[in-house]
C-alpha positions as CSV (number, residue, x, y, z in Angstrom):
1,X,26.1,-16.3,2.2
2,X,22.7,-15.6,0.9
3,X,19.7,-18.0,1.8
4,X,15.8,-17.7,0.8
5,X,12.9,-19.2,2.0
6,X,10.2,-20.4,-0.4
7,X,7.6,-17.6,-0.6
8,X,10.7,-14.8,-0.9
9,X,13.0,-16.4,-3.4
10,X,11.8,-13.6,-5.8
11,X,13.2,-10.8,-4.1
12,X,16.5,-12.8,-2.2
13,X,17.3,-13.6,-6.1
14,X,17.2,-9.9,-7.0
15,X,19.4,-9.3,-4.1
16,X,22.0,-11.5,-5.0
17,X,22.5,-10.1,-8.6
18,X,23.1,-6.7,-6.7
19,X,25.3,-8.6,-4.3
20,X,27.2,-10.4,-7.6
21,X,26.8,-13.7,-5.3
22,X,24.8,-16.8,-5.9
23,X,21.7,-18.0,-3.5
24,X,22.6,-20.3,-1.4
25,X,21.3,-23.7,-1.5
26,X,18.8,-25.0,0.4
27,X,15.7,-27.6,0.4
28,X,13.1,-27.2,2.3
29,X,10.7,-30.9,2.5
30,X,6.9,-31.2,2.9
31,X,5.0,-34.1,4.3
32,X,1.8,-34.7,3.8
33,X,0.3,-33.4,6.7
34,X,2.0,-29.9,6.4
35,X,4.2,-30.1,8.3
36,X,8.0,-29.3,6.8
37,X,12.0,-29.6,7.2
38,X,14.6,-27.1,6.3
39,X,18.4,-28.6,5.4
40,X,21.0,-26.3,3.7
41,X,22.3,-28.0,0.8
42,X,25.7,-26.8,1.5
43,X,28.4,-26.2,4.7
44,X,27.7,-23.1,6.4
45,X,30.3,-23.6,9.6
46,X,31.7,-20.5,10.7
47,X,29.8,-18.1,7.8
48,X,27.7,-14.9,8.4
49,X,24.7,-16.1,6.8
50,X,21.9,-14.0,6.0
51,X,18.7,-15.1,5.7
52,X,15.9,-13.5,3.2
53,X,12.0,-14.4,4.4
54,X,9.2,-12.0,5.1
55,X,6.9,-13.0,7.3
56,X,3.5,-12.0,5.8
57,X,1.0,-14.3,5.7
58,X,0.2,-17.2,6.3
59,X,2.3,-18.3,9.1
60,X,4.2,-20.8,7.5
61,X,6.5,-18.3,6.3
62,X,7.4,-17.5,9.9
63,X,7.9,-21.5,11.2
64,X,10.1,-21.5,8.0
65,X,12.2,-18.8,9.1
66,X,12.7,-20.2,12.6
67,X,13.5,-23.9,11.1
68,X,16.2,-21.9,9.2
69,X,17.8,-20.0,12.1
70,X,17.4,-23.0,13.9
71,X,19.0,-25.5,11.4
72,X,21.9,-22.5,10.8
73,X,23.1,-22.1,14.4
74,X,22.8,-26.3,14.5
75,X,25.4,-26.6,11.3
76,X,27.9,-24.0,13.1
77,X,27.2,-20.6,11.6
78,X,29.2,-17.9,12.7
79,X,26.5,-15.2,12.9
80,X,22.6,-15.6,11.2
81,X,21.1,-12.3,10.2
82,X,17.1,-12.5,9.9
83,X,16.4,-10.2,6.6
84,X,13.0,-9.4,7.0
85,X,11.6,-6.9,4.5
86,X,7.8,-6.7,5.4
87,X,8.1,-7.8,9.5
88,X,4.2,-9.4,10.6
89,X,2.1,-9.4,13.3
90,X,3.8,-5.5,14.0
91,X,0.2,-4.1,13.9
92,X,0.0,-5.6,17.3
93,X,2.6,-3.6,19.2
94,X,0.5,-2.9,22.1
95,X,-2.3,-4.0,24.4
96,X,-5.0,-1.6,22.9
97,X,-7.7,-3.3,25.0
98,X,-7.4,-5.7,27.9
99,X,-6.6,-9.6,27.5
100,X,-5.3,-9.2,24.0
101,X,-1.5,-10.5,23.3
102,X,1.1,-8.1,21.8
103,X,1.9,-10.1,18.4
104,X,5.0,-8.1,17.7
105,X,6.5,-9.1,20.9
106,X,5.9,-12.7,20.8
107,X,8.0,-12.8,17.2
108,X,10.2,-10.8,18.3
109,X,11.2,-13.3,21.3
110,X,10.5,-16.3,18.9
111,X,13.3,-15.0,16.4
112,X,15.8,-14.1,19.5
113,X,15.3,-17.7,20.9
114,X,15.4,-19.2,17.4
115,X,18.9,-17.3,17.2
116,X,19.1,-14.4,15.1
117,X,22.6,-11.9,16.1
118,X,21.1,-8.9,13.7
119,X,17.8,-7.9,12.3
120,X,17.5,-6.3,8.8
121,X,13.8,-5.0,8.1
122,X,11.7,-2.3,6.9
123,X,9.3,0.5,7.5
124,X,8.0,-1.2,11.2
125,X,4.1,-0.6,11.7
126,X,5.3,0.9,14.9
127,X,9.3,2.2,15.4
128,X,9.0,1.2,19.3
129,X,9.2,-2.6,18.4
130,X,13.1,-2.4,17.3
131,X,13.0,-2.2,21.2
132,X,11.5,-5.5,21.3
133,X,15.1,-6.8,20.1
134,X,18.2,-7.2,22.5
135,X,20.4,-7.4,19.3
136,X,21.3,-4.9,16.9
137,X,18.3,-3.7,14.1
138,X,18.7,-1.7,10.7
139,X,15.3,-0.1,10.7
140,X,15.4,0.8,6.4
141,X,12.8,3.4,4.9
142,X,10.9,2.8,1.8
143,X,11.3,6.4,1.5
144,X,14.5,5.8,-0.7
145,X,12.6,4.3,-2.9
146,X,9.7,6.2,-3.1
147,X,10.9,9.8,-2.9
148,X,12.5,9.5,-6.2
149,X,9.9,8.4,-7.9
150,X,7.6,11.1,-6.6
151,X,9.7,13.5,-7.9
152,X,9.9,11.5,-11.5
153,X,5.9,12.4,-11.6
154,X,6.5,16.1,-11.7
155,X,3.1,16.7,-10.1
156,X,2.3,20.4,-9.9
157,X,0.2,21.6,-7.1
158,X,1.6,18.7,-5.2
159,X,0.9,17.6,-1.4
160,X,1.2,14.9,0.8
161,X,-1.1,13.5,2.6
162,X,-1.7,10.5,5.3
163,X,-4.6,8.6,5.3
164,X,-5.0,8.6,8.9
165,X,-3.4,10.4,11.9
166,X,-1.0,7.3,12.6
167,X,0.9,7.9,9.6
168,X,1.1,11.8,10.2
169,X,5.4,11.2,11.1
170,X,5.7,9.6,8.1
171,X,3.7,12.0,5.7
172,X,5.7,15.0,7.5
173,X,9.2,14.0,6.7
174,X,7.7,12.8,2.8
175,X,6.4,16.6,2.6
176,X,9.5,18.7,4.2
177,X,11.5,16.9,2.3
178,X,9.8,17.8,-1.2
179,X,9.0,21.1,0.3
180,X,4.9,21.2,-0.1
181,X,2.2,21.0,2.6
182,X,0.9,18.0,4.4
183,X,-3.0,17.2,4.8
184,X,-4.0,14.6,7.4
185,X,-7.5,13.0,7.0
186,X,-8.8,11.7,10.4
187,X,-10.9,8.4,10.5
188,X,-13.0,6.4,13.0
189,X,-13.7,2.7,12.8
190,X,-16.7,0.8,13.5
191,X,-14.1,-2.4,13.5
192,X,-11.2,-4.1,12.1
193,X,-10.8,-3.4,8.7
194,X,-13.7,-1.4,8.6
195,X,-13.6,2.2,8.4
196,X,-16.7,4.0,9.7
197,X,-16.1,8.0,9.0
198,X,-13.0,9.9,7.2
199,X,-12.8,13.7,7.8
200,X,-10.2,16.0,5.6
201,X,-7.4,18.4,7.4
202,X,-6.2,21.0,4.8
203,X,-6.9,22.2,1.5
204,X,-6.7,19.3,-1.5
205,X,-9.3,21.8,-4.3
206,X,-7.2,21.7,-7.7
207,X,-4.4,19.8,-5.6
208,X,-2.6,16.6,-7.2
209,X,-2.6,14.3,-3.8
210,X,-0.3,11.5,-2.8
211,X,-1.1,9.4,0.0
212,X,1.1,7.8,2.2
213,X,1.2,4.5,3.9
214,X,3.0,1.7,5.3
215,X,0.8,-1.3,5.1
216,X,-2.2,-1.9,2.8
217,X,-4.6,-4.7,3.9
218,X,-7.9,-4.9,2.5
219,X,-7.5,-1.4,1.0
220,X,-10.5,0.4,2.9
221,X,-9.1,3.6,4.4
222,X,-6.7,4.2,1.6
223,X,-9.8,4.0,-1.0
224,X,-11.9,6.2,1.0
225,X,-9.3,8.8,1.6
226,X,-9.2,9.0,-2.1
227,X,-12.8,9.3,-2.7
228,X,-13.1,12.0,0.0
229,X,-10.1,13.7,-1.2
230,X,-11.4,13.9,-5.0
231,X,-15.2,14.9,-3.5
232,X,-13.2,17.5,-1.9
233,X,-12.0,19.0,-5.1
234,X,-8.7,17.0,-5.6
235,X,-7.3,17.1,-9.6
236,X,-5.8,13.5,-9.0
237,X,-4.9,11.3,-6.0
238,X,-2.3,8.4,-5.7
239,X,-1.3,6.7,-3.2
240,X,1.8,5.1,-1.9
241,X,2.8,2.4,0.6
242,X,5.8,0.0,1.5
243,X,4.2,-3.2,2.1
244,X,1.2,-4.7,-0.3
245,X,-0.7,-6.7,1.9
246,X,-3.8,-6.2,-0.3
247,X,-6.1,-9.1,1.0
248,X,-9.1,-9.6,-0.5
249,X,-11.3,-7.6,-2.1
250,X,-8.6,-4.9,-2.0
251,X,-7.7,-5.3,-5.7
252,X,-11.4,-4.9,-6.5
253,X,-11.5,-1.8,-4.3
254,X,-8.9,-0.1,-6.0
255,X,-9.7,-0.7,-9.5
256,X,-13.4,1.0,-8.4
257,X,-11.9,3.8,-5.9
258,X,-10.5,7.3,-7.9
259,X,-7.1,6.4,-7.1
260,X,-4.8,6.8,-10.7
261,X,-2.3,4.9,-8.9
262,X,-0.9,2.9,-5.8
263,X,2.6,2.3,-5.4
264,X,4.1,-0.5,-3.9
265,X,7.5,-2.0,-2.9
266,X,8.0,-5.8,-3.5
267,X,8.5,-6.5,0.1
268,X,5.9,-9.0,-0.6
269,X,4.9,-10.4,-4.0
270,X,1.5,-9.4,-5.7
271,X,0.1,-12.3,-7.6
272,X,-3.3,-10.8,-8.5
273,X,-3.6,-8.7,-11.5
274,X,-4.7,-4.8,-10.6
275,X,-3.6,-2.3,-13.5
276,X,-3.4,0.3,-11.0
277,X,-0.7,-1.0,-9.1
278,X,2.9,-0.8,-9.5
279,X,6.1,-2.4,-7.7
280,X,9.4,-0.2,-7.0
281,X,12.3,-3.3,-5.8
282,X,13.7,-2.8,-2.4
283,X,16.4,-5.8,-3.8
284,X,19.4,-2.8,-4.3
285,X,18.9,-0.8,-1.0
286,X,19.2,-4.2,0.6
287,X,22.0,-5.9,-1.1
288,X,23.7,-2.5,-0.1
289,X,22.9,-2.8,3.5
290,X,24.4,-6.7,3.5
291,X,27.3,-5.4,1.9
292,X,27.7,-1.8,4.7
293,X,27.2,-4.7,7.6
294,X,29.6,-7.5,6.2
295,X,32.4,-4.6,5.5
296,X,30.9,-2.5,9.0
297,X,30.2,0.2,7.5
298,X,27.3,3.1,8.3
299,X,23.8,2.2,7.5
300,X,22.0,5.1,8.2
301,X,24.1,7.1,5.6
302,X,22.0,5.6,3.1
303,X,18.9,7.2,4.3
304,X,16.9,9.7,2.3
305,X,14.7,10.8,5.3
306,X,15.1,9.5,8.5
């Protein structure tokens, strides 16, 4: 049984037409102070029930998910899977300075207590937190999405390349795979979100560059990559990434950078309007993985690149 909560109904929809299932029913009430109640519409006692929400902002998304763990174990579920395409809060993963908290940690306990048995997600900020769980996690890759349609572009001259050392595992495996070379760009930041200096590693002259990424926020680095990189000599640079954060002004910053393209998955909806940007659905590779976990069957078969 198949169960969405309100700011990911888009994609748990898509899901169920690849799953040949209906959504489950469920209301979810709002009182006037914000505050809100989850109630599933329908019995649930002894079911698997799987439950679609990313937890991108704001953080009602996340309270929502935990009501609906909560009020599944409550009506006798057998076993609640957490589906969480675009998993928040996993750019803190560390203490990076001293008395800061480790976000992905804290949701990480706050989904175990809430009472998840499994965790479905994808393309982690960081693979470490899966070890933040004491249940088992299918870690998926956007790659299988995105590899193919790389290779529909038919880019001569083609490389890969990462916006900024972090992503440099990710870009490798994208660039061995379609056999071409892999340039790194390396950044400094005078803050958050702000990035201060970008230097190029590798030959882009009379190259047709596609950057890689996993989250896009505000859009900064992955606009000044592509400005360097075209300085630099680059034919034509687009740019890739699993999960479209894009908070403001990134849309603006892409329609001005020299970006042809950025590529998204629909891990999390886009509402704006940027002609640049496209969506590839994650909705088939995950109805498959319900259907290889219900039946216990191999996940990591599916993999492109692991």
């Amino acid at each position: 049984m198949v169960f969405s909560g309100t700011r990911s109904k888009y994609l748990a929809e898509k899901i169920c037409e690849h799953l040949d299932c209906p959504l489950g029913n469920m209301n979810i009430t709002h009182f006037a102070d914000g505050e809100f109640a989850v109630s599933y519409e329908e019995s649930i006692r002894g079911a698997t029930v799987f439950l679609v929400q990313s937890t991108f902002p704001n953080s009602d998304n996340l309270m929502e998910l935990l009501l609906m763990i909560d009020a599944a174990k409550r009506a006798s579920a057998k076993n609640v899977v957490a589906v969480i395409p675009y998993f928040g809060w996993a750019r803190q993963d560390r203490k990076d300075k001293p008395r800061v908290s480790i976000g992905a940690k804290l949701v990480a306990d706050l989904l175990s207590v809430a009472g998840i048995s499994r965790l479905i997600t994808m393309d982690l900020h960081a693979d470490q937190i899966q070890g933040f769980f004491n249940i088992p996690v299918d870690h998926l890759y956007a790659s299988a999405v995105f590899l193919p349609y790389i290779q529909s572009l038919e880019l001569d001259n083609l490389v890969i390349a990462t916006p900024d050392v972090g992503g440099s595992k990710r870009a490798s495996s994208f660039s061995k795979y379609l056999g071409v070379p892999l340039v790194l760009c390396n950044k400094t930041r005078k803050k958050a979100n702000v990035v201060a200096s970008m230097q190029i590693i590798g030959d882009v002259k009379g190259k047709n560059v596609v950057l890689t990424d996993d989250i896009v926020d505000t859009a900064g680095t992955i606009t000044t990559a592509a400005n360097v990189m075209l300085e630099a000599g680059a034919k034509s640079v687009r740019a890739i990434a699993s999960h479209c954060v894009m908070s403001d002004p990134a849309s603006e910053k892409v329609m001005e950078s020299g970006l042809t393209e950025i590529v998204f998955t629909d891990s999390i909806p886009y509402t704006k309007h940027c002609p640049k940007l496209k969506q590839l659905s994650i909705a088939e590779m995950f109805a498959e993985t319900i259907k290889r976990v219900v039946n216990n069957e191999s996940i990591s078969s599916q993999y492109i690149i692991k």
